[in-house]
Each structure stands twice: as structure tokens, then as C-alpha cells.
N, C-alpha and C positions, 0 to 999 in steps of 0.2 A: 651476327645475330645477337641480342639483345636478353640480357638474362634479368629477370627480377627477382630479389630475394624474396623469397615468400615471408610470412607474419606466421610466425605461431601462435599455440595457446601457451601461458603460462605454468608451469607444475603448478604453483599456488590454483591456478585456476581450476584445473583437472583434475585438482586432489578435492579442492572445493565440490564442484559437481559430483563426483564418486558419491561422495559422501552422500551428499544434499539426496542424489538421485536414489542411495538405497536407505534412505532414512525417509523418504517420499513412501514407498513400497515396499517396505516393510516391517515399519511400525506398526502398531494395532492401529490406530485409527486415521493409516494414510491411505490411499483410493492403490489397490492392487495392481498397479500398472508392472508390469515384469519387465518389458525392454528399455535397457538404457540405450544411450546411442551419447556416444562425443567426436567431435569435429574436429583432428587435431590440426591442420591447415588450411589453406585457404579455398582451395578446391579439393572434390571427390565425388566419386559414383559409389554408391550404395550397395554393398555387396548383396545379393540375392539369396544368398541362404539366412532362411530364418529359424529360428530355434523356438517362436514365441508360444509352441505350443509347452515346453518345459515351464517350469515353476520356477526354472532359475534363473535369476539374471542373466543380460545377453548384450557384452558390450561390444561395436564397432567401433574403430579407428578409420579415420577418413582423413585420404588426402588429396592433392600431394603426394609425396613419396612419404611416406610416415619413419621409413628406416635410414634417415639422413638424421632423426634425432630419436639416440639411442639412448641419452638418459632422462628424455622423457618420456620415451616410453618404457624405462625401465624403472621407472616413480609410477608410473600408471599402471603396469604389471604389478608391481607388489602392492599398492595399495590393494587395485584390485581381490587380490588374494589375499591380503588383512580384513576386507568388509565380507568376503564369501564365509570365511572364516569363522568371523564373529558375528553373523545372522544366519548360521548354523548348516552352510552349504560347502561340505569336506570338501568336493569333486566340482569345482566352478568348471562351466562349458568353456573351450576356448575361445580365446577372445578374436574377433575376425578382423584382419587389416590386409589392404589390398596393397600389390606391388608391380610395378613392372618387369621385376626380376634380375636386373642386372647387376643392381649391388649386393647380392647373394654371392658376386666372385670374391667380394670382399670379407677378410680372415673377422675381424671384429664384426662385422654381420652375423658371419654364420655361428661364429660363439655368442650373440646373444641368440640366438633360434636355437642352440644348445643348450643353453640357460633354462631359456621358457618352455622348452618342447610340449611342456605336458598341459598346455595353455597356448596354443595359436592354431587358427587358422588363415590359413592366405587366399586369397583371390589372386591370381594373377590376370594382369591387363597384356594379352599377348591376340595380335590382331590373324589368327588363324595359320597361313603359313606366310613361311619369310616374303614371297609374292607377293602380300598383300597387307602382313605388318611393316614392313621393310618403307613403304610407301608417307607413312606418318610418323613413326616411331625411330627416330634418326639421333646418332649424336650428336655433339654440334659441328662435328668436322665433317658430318655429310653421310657418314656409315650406317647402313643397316643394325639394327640391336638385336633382331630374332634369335639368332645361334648364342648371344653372350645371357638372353629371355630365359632359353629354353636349358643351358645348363645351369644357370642358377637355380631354375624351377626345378630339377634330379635332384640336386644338393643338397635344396630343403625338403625335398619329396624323401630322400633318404633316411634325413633326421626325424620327419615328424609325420610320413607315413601318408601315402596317397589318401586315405580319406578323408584328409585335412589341406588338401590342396584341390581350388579349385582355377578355372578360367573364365573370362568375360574379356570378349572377342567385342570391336566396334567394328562397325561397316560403315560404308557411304555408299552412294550413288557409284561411284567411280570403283569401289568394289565388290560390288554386288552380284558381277558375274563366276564370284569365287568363292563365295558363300561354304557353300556343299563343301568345297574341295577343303575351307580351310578348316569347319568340325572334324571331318574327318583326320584330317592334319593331327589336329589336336587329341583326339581319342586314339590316335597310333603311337603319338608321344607319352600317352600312357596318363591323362586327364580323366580321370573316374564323373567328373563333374562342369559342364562347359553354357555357357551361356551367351551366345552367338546374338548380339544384337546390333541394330540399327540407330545413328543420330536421329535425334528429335524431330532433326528438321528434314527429316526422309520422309518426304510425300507416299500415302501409300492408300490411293484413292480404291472404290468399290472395282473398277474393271483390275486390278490387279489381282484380285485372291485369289485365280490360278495359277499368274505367273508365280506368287508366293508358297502354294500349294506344292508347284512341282519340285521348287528348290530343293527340298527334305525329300526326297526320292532316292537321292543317292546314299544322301543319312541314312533314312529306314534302311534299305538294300542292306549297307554294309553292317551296321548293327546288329539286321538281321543274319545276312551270312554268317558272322561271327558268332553269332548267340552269343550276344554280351548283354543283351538286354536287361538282366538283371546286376549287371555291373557296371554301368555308364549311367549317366544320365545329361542330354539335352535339355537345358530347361524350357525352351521351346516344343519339345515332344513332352515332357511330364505330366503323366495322365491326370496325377493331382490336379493340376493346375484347370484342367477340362470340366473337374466335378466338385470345383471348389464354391464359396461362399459367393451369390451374386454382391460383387461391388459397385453396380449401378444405381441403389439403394443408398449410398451412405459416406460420409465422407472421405476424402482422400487424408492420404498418410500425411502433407504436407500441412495437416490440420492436427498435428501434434500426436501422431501415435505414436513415432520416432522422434522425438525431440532434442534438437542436435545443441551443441554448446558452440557459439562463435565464438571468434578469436578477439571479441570485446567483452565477455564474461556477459554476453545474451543469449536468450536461448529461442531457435527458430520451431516450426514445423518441420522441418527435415534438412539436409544434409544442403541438398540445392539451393532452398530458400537464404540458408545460412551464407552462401555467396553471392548471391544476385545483389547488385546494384540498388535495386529498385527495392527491397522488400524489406518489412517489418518486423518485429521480435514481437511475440506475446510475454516475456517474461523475462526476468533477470537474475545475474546469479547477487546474493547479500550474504558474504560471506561462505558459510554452509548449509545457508535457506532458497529456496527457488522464491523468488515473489511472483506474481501476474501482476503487469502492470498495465496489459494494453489487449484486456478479454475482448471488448470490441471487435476490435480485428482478429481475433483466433474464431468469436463464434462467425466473422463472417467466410474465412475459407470453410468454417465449418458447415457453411451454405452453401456454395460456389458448385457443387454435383446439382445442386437442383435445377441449373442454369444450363445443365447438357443440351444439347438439341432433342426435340419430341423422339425422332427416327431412332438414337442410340438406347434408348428407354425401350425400343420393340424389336432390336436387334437380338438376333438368337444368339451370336459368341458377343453381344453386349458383356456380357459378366467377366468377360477377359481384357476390356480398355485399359489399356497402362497411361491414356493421356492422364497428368496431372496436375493438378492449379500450380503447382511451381513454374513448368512451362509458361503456363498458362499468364501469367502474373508478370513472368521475365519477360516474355514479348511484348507486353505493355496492352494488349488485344481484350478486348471481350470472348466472354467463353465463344458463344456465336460466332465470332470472327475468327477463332483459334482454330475451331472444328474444321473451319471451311475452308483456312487454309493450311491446317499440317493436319489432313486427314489420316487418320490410322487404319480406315477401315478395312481393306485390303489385309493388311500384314495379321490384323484378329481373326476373321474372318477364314484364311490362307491355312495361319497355323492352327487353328483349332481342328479344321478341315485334316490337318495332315496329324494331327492325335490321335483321331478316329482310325486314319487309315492305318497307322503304326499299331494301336490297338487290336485288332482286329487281324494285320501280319502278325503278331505277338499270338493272339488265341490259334491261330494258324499254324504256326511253328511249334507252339504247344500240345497239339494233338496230334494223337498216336497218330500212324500210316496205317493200310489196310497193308500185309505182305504180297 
């Protein structure tokens, strides 16, 4: 097997954006944007918890494995907490970086997550149970990584306290009959927070919303038995998420509401965009200025929602589509042609369907009994 060194960002770089980004948003006469976002490698998935309803800054780290490089992220911690500092924010939110967990067995890991404690949050990337992580997630000598996953995840779950640890679980095709089994895997390992998803490229046409529907049967069940419902959270069951803001209306995140820093001192629409081969920068870092240099293309992703198909526009769990022009853009396809072939409809349609029903056991289990 064939390893490639990945390309990082530069400290100079990182320390650059820091700045630029909260001198952007919080100067008197800069546009109130609250979320920062930096890219420190060359890939990453977007950690799902957002804070952007706070006033305070909200920075991601994306990778990669971000904790192969400990003194840069230990330049971008303290900066971090120099800028909160001096734009009058005592208690900065933690900052969120995702792992796969295994180099947590390592002693200089886990003293910097002793360092920072009072500042991180983690995502871990742990594919449900070792049945079905075990399958992608391999050393290079061939071994399963689950059990070396899952006690690194105790380790820092001890130092920095279960509401700061969460999961993001991938599926395929090929796993998908393990779905149920592996959430639940994971809220027994003692995960307050799990976010059980599927590849892009997992077809999930209109006749499936019930096979998607019943998957969460066994979830709700055990959730419910337990009565943890107020202590777990599925972000696939998250009732917020059922009564949130329609997003059919308006553009996608990849149109700069998260605006990531590549590892050429450019700044993308989001995390994904920032890797793709194919895709463009609106913007560059100059020193500790953000310039625009290519509006053109930022206001046209910021058009590309209007390009949906007619049907997703009259869809009732419309307002939950997570398809995004990053995909969209990577496949090289027209919106049109995207829709038709990595249909989502199914898996929105499924899980909204199974919010309602979780809702609804929840009002259930919440009322009294007659004796």
C-alpha cells in the first residue's frame, strides 16, 4: 500500500486567517459573520455540531488526522485564545476537530488534550461496531482499528468529558444492513452524540423511504426502553432538525457561510470545495487581509439552489436535502443530472418520517399511566 504525505497549512498561514477572520467580524464596520472555519489538511468531513446560534466565534479544524501535527495545532490553540481574549470573549467555545481515535493511545496526544481540555471538542470518525468499521478502517498491516477507536475515545472522554465527544459513523451500500445495530453500538459505548451517515454516492431513490424508515425502529426501541432520550442524541432523529429553517429557499453552505482556508493560503465555500480537483476560490489570504478576488464565481454557487429540480421545491421533507453544490460541482454534472443520479430522496423523506415517529414514542413515554 502506497502512503502519501499529506500537504499542510502553514502556522504563518493559520495564524494569518485567525486574525484576518476575527478582524472580518468583529470590527465595527465588518459584515457580523460569527463562524470561522480552517482547513488544516488536505481532506475532511465537516463536523456537524454548530454553535452558530452563539455570538462567539466557532472554529473547525479539518482533516486528515489533525493530531499528527501537534505544534500546529498548538500555534492555532493559543492564538485562538489570544484573539477571544482581546475581542472581549473570556470563555471561547471549544474548538471542534475530528479523529479517528487511535493516536489518543499515544502519551504526547493525550498531554496535549490535557493542555487544551477547557477548549476541544472532538468528532470521532468510528464506523458503528467493529463489524462494520473493521471493513474500511484498517492499518496498513491489515488489522481492524475499532477497539485501539474506541479506547482512545474513554481516554479523551475522561479528560474532557462526554459532552465534548462526539461520533460520525459512514455507511455504504455494503454496510447498510448494520446500520441500527451499529448507533446503537455506539450510544452503549457511551456516545451522548452520533451522527450515523451515508456516502454521497449512496443512491437513495423515492421507493426506498420505508426501507430507510424502518432502519430507526430499532434506535427509537432502544432509546426508548432506556429512557435516554433526553440524553443521547441521533442527529438523524433530532427533532430540531424536523422544525428547522426551510433550506430549499437559499443557498448552500458551499457558497461561503463556512469559509475554509486551503492549504494554498485560498479561501473556499466550504471544507469539500477546498479539496476538489475541479473547484475554485472566491477569495485569498494578503497577509492578515481576506481579499475577493473571483465574486463572479462565489455569486454563481450562490445561484446553483435555484437550478434544483421543480419536484424538490414541492417536496414536504424538501427543507431537510443535505444534497450540496460541492458534490454537485465534484461530479463535474449539471444540477439536473446530479439529482437524477445520486437521488437523496428516499433517505429525507425516510428520516423525517422516522422523527415524527420517535416524537410521538417520546410524548408517549412521557405521559402518565392510568393505574
Amino acid at each position: 500500500m502506497h502512503r502519501q504525505k499529506c500537504k499542510i497549512n502553514s502556522i504563518d498561514n493559520c495564524i494569518n486567517y485567525l486574525r484576518a477572520s476575527f478582524k472580518r467580524d468583529y470590527d465595527p464596520d465588518s459584515p457580523n459573520s460569527k463562524e470561522v472555519q480552517l482547513n488544516c489538511d488536505t481532506v475532511g468531513h465537516k463536523d456537524s455540531l454548530s454553535y452558530t446560534s452563539s455570538s462567539k466565534p466557532h472554529l473547525v479544524i479539518l482533516g486528515g488526522e489533525e493530531f499528527l501535527h501537534l505544534d500546529l495545532l498548538d500555534a492555532i490553540f493559543t492564538e485562538f485564545k489570544r484573539l477571544n481574549l482581546f475581542y472581549g470573549f473570556e470563555n471561547p467555545w471549544p474548538i471542534s476537530l475530528a479523529s479517528n481515535g487511535t493516536l489518543f493511545l499515544k502519551k504526547e496526544v493525550l498531554t496535549f488534550i490535557e493542555k487544551w481540555k477547557n477548549m476541544i471538542h472532538i468528532s470521532f470518525s468510528i464506523d458503528g461496531s467493529s463489524k462494520t468499521h473493521n471493513i474500511h478502517r484498517k492499518y496498513i498491516d491489515g488489522r481492524g482499528s475499532w477497539e485501539d477507536a474506541i479506547a482512545g475515545y474513554k481516554l479523551v472522554r475522561d479528560i474532557i468529558g462526554p459532552q465534548h465527544c462526539g461520533c460520525v459513523s459512514t455507511y455504504t451500500q455494503e454496510t447498510k444492513d448494520y446500520y441500527s445495530e451499529g448507533v446503537i453500538e455506539l450510544l452503549k459505548q457511551g456516545f451522548h452524540w452520533v451522527n450515523a451517515r451515508f456516502t454521497d454516492i449512496t443512491p437513495w431513490p423515492d421507493e426506498t423511504t420505508d426501507e430507510v424508515y424502518h432502519m430507526f425502529d430499532p434506535i427509537i426501541d432502544y432509546i426508548i426502553d432506556n429512557k435516554i432520550w433526553n440524553n443521547v442524541l441521533v442527529h438523524q432523529l433530532d427533532l430540531r432538525n424536523a422544525f428547522s429553517a426551510d433550506i430549499r429557499y437559499s443557498p448552500h453552505c458551499v457558497s461561503g457561510y463556512y469559509p475554509t482556508l486551503g492549504i494554498n493560503g485560498k479561501l473556499y465555500g466550504c471544507h469539500r470545495s477546498a479539496t476538489m480537483d475541479n473547484s475554485s476560490s472566491f477569495a485569498h489570504l494578503d497577509g492578515e487581509n481576506i481579499v475577493f478576488d473571483n465574486v463572479d464565481f462565489f455569486n454563481h454557487l450562490s445561484e446553483l439552489w435555484k437550478e434544483r429540480p421543480q419536484k424538490c421545491f414541492h417536496c414536504s421533507a424538501g427543507a431537510h436535502c443535505y444534497t450540496c453544490c460541492a458534490m454537485i460541482l465534484e461530479r463535474g454534472l449539471s444540477v439536473s443530472e446530479y439529482y437524477e443520479t445520486y437521488p437523496v430522496c428516499g433517505w429525507v423523506k425516510g428520516t423525517f418520517k422516522a422523527r415524527m415517529t420517535f416524537k410521538d414514542r417520546i410524548a408517549q413515554a412521557e405521559t402518565p399511566q392510568d393505574e
